[in-house]
N, CA, C and O atoms as a Maestro MAE file, in Angstrom:
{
 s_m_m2io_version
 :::
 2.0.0
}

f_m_ct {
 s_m_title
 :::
 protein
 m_atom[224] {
  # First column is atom index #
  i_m_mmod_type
  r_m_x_coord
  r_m_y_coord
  r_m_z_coord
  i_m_residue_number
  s_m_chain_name
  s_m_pdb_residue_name
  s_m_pdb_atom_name
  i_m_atomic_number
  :::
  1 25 93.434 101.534 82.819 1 A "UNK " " N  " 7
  2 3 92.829 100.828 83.915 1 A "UNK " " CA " 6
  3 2 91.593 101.603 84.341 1 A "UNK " " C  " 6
  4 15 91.660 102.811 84.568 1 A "UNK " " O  " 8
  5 25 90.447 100.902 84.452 2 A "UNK " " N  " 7
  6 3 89.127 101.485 84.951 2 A "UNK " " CA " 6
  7 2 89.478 102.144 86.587 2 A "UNK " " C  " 6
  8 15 90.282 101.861 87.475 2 A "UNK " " O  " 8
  9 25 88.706 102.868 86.456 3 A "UNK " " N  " 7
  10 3 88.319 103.349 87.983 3 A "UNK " " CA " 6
  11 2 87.772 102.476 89.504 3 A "UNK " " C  " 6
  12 15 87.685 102.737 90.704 3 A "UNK " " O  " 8
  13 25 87.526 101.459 88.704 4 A "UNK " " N  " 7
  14 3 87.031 100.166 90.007 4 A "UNK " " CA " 6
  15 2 88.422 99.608 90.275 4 A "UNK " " C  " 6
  16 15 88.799 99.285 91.402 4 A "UNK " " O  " 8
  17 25 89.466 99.474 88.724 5 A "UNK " " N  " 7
  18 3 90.602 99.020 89.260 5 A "UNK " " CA " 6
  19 2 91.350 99.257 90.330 5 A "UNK " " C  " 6
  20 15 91.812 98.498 91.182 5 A "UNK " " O  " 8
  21 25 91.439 100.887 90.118 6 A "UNK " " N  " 7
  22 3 92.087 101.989 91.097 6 A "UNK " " CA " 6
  23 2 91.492 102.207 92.305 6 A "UNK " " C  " 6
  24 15 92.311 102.563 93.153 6 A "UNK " " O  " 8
  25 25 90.035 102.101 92.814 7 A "UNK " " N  " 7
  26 3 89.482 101.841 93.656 7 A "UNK " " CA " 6
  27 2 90.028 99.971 94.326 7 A "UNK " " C  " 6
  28 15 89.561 99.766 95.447 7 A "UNK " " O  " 8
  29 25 90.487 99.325 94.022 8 A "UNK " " N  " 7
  30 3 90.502 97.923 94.195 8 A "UNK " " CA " 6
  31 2 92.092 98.094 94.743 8 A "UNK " " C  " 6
  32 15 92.468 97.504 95.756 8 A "UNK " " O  " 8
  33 25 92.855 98.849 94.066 9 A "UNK " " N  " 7
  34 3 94.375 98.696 94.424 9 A "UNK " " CA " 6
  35 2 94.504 99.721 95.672 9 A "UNK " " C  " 6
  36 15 95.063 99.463 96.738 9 A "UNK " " O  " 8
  37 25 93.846 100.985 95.306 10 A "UNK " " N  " 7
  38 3 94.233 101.966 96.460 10 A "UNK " " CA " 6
  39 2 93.509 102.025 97.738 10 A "UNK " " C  " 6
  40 15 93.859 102.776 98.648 10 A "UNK " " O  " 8
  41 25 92.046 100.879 97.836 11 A "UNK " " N  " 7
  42 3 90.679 101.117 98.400 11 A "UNK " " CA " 6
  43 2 90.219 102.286 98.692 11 A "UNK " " C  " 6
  44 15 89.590 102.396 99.745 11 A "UNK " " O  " 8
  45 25 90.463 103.751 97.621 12 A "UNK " " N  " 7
  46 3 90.145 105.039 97.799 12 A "UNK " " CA " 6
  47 2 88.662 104.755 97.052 12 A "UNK " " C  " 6
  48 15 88.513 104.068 96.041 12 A "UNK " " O  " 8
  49 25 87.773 105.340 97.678 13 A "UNK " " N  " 7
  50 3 86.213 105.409 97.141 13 A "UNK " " CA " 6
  51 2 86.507 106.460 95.637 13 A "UNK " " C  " 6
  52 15 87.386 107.225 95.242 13 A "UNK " " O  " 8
  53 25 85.168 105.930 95.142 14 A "UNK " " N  " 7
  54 3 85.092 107.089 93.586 14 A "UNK " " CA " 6
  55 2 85.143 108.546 93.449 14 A "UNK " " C  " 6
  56 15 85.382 109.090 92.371 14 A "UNK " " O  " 8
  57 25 84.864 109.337 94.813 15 A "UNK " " N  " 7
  58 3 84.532 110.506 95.099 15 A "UNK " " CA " 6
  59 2 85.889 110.838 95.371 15 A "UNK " " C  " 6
  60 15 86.286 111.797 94.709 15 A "UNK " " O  " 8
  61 25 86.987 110.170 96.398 16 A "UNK " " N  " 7
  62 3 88.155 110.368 96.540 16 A "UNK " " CA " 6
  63 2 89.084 110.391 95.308 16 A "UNK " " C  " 6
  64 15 90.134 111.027 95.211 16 A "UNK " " O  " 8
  65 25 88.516 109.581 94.377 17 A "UNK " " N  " 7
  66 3 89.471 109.473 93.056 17 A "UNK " " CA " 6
  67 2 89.204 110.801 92.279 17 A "UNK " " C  " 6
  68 15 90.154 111.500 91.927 17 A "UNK " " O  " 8
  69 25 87.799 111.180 91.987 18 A "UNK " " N  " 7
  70 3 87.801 112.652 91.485 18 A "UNK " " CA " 6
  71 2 88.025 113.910 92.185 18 A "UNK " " C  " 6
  72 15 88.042 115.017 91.646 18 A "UNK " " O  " 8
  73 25 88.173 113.695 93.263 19 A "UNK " " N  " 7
  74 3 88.668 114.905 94.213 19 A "UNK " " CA " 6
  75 2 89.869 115.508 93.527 19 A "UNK " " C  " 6
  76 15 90.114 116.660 93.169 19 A "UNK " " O  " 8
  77 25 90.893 113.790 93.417 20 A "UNK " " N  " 7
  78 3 92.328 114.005 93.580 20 A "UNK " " CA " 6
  79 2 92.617 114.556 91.810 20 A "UNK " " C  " 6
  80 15 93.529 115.225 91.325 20 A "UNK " " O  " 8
  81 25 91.593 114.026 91.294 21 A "UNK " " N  " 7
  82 3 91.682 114.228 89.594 21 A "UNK " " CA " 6
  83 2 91.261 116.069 89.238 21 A "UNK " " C  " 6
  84 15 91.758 116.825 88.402 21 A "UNK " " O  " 8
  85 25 90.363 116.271 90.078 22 A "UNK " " N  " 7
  86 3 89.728 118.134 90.302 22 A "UNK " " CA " 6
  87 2 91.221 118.544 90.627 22 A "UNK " " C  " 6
  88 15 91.928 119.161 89.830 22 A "UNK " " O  " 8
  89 25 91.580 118.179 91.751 23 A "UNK " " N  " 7
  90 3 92.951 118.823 91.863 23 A "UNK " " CA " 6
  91 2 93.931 118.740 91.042 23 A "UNK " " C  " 6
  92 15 94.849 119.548 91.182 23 A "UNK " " O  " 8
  93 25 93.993 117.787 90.015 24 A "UNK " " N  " 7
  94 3 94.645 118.342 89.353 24 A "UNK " " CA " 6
  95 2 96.365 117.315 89.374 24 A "UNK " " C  " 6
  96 15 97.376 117.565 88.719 24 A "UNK " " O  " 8
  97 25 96.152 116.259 90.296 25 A "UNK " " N  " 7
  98 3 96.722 115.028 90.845 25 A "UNK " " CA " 6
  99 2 96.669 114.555 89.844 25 A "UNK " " C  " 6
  100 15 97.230 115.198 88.957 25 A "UNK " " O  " 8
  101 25 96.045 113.319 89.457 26 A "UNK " " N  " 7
  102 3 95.786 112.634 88.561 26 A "UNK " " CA " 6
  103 2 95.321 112.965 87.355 26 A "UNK " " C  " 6
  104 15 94.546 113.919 87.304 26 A "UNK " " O  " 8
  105 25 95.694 112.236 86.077 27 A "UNK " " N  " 7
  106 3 95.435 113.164 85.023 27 A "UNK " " CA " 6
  107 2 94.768 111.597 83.818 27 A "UNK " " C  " 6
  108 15 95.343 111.353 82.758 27 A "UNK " " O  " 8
  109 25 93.902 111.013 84.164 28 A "UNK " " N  " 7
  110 3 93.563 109.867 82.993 28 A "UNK " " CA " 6
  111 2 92.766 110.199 81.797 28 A "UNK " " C  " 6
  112 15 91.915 111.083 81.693 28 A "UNK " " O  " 8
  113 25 93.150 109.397 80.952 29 A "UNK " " N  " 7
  114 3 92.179 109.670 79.981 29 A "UNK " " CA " 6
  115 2 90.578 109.395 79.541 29 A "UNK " " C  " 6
  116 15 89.977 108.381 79.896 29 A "UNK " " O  " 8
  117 25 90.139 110.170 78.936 30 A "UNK " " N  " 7
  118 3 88.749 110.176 79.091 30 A "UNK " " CA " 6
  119 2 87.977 109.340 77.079 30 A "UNK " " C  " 6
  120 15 87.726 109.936 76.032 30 A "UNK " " O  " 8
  121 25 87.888 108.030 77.396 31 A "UNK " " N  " 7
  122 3 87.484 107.525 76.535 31 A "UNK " " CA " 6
  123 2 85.820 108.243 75.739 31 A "UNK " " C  " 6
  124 15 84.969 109.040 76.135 31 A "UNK " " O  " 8
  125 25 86.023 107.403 74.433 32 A "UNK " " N  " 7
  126 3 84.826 108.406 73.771 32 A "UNK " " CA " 6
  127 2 83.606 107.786 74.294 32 A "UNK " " C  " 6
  128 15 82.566 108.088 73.710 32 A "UNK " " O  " 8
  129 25 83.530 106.917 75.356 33 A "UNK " " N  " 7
  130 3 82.346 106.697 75.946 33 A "UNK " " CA " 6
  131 2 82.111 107.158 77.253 33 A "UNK " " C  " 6
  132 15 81.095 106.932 77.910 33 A "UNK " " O  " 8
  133 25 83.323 107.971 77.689 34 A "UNK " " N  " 7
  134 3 82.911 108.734 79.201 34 A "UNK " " CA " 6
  135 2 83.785 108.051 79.917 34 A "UNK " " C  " 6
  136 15 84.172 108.716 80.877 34 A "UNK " " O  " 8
  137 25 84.392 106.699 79.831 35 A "UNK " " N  " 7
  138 3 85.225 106.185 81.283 35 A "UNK " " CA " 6
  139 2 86.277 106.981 80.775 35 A "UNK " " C  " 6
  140 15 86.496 107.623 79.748 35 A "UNK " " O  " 8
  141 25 87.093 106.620 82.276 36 A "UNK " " N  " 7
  142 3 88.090 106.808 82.458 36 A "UNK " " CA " 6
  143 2 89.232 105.874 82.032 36 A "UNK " " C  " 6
  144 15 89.071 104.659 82.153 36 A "UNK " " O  " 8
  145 25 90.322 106.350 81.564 37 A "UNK " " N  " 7
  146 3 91.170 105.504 81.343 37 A "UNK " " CA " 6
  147 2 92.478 106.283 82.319 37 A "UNK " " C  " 6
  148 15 93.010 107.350 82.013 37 A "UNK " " O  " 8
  149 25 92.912 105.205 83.898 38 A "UNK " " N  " 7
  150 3 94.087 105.817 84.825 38 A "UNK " " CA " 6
  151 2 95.115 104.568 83.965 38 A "UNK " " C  " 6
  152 15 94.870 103.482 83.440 38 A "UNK " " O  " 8
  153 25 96.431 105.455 84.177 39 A "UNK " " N  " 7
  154 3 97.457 104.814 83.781 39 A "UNK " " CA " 6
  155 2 98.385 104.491 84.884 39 A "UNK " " C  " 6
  156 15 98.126 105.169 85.879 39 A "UNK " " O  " 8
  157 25 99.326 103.725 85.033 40 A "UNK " " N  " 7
  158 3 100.162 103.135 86.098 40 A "UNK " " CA " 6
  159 2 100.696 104.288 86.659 40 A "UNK " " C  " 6
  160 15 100.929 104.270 87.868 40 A "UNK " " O  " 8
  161 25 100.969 105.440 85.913 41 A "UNK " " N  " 7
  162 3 101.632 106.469 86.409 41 A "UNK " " CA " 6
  163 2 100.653 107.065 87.376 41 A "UNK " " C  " 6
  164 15 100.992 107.475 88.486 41 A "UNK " " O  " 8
  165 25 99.424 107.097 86.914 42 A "UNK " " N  " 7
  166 3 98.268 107.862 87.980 42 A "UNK " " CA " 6
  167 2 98.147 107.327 89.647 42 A "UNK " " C  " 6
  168 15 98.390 107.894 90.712 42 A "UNK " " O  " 8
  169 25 97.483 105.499 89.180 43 A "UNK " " N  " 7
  170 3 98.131 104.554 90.194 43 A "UNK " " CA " 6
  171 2 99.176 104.827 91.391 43 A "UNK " " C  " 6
  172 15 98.976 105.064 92.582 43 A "UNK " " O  " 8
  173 25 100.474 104.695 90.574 44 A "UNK " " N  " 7
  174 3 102.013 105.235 91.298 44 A "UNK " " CA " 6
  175 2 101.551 106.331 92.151 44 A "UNK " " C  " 6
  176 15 101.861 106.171 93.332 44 A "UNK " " O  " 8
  177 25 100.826 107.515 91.858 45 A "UNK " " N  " 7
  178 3 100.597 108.865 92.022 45 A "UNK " " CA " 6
  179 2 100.241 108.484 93.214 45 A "UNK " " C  " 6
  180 15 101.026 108.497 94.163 45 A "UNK " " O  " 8
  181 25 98.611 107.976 93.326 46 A "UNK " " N  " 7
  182 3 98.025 107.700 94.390 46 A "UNK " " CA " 6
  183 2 98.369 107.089 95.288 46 A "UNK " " C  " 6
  184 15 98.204 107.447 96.454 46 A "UNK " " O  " 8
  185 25 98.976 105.930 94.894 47 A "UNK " " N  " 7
  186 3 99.663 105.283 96.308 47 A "UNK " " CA " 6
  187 2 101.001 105.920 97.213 47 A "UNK " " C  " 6
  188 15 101.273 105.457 98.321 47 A "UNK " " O  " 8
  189 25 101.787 107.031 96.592 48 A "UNK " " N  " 7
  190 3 102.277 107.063 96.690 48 A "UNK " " CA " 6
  191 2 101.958 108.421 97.892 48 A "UNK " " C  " 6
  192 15 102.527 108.668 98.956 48 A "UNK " " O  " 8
  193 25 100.768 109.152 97.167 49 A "UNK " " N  " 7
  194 3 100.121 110.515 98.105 49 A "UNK " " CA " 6
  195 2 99.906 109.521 99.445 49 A "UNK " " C  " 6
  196 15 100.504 109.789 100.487 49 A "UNK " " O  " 8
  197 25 98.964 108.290 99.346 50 A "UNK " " N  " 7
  198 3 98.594 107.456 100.483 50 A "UNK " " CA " 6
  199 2 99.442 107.372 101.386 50 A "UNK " " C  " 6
  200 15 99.469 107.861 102.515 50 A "UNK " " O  " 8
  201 25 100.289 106.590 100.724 51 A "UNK " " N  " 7
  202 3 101.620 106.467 101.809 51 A "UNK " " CA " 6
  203 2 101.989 107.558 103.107 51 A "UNK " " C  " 6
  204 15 102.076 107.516 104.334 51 A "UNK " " O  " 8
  205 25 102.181 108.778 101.744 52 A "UNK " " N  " 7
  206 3 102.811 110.115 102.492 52 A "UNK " " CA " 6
  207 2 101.496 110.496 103.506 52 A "UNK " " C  " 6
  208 15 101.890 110.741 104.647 52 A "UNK " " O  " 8
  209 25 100.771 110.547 103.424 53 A "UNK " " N  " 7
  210 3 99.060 110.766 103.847 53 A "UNK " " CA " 6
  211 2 99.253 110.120 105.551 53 A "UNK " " C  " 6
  212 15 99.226 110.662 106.656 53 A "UNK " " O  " 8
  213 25 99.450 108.712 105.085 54 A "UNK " " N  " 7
  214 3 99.450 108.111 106.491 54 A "UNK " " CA " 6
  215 2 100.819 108.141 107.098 54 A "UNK " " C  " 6
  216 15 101.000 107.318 107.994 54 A "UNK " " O  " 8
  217 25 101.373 108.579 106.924 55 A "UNK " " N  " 7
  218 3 103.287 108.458 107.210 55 A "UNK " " CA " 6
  219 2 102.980 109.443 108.490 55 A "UNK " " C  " 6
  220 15 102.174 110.368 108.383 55 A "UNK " " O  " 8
  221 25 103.720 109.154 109.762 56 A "UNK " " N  " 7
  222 3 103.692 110.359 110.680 56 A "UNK " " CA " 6
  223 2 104.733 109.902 111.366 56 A "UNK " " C  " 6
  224 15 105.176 110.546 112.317 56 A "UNK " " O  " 8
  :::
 }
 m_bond[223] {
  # First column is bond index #
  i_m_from
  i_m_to
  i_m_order
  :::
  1 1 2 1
  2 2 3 1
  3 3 4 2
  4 3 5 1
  5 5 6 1
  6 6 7 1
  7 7 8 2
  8 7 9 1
  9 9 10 1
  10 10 11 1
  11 11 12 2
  12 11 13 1
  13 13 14 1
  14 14 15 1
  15 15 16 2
  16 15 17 1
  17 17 18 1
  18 18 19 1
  19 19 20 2
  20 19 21 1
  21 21 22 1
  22 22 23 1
  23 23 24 2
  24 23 25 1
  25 25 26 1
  26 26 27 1
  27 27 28 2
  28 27 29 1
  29 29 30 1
  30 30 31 1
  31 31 32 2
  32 31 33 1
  33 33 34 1
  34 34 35 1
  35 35 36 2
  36 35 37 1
  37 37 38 1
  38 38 39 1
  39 39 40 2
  40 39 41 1
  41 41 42 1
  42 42 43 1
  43 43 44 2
  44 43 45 1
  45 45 46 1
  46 46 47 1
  47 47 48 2
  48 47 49 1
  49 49 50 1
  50 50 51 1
  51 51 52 2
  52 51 53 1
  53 53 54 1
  54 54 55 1
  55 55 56 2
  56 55 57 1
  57 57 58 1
  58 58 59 1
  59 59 60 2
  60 59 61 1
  61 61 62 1
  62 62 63 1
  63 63 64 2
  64 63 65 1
  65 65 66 1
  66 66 67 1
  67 67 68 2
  68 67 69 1
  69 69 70 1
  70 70 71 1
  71 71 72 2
  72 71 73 1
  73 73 74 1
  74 74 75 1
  75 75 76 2
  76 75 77 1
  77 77 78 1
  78 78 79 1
  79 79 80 2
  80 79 81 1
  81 81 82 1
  82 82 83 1
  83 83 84 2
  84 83 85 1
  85 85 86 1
  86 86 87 1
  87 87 88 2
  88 87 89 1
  89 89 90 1
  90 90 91 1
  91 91 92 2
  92 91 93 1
  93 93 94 1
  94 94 95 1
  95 95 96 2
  96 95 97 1
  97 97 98 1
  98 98 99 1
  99 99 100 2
  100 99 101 1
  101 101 102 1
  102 102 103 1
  103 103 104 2
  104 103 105 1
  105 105 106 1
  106 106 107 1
  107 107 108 2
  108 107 109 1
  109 109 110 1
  110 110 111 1
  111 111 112 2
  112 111 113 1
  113 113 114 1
  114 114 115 1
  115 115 116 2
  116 115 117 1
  117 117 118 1
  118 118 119 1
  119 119 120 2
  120 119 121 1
  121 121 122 1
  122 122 123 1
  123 123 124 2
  124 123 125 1
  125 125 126 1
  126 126 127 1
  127 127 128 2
  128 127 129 1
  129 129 130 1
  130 130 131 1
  131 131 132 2
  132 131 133 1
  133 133 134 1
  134 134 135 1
  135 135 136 2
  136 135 137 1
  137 137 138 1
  138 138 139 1
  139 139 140 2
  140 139 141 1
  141 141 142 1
  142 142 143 1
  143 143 144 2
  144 143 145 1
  145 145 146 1
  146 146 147 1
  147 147 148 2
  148 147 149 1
  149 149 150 1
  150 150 151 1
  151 151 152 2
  152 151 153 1
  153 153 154 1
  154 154 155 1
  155 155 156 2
  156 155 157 1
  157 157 158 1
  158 158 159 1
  159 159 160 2
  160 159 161 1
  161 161 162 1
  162 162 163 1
  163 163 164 2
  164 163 165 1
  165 165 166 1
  166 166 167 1
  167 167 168 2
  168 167 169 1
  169 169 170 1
  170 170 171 1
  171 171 172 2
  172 171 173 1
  173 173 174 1
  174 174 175 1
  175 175 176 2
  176 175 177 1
  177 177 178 1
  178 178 179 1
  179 179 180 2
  180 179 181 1
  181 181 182 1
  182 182 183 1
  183 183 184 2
  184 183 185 1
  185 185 186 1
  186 186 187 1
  187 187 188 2
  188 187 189 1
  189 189 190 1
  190 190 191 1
  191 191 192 2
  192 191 193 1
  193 193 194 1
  194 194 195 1
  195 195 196 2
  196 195 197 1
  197 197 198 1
  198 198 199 1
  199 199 200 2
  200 199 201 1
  201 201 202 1
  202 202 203 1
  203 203 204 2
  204 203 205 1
  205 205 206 1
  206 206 207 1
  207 207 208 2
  208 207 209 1
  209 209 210 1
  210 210 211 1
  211 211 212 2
  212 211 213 1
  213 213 214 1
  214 214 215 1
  215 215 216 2
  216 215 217 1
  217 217 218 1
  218 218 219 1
  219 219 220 2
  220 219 221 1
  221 221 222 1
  222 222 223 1
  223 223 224 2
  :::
 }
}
């Protein structure tokens, strides 16, 4: 899944998605043309930090 996808499901901006990928969070693959390829598991990841993020 592209990075607009993951931006579209999580509404986390592009800068937020590589933050979480620098850290070491998310782990997608990197096609031989430079995108990204996130997998459902990455997805799962993020929504799931979100959740906990806003949970109080």
């Amino acid at each position: 899944m592209l990075r607009s996808e993951i931006q579209k499901e999580t509404g986390l901006t592009r800068k937020a998605i590589e933050y979480y990928e620098d850290k070491g969070l998310i782990h997608p693959q990197k096609s031989e043309n430079g995108y990204r390829d996130y997998s459902t598991k990455d997805l799962e990841i993020l929504k799931r930090y979100l959740y906990l993020e806003n949970w109080e």
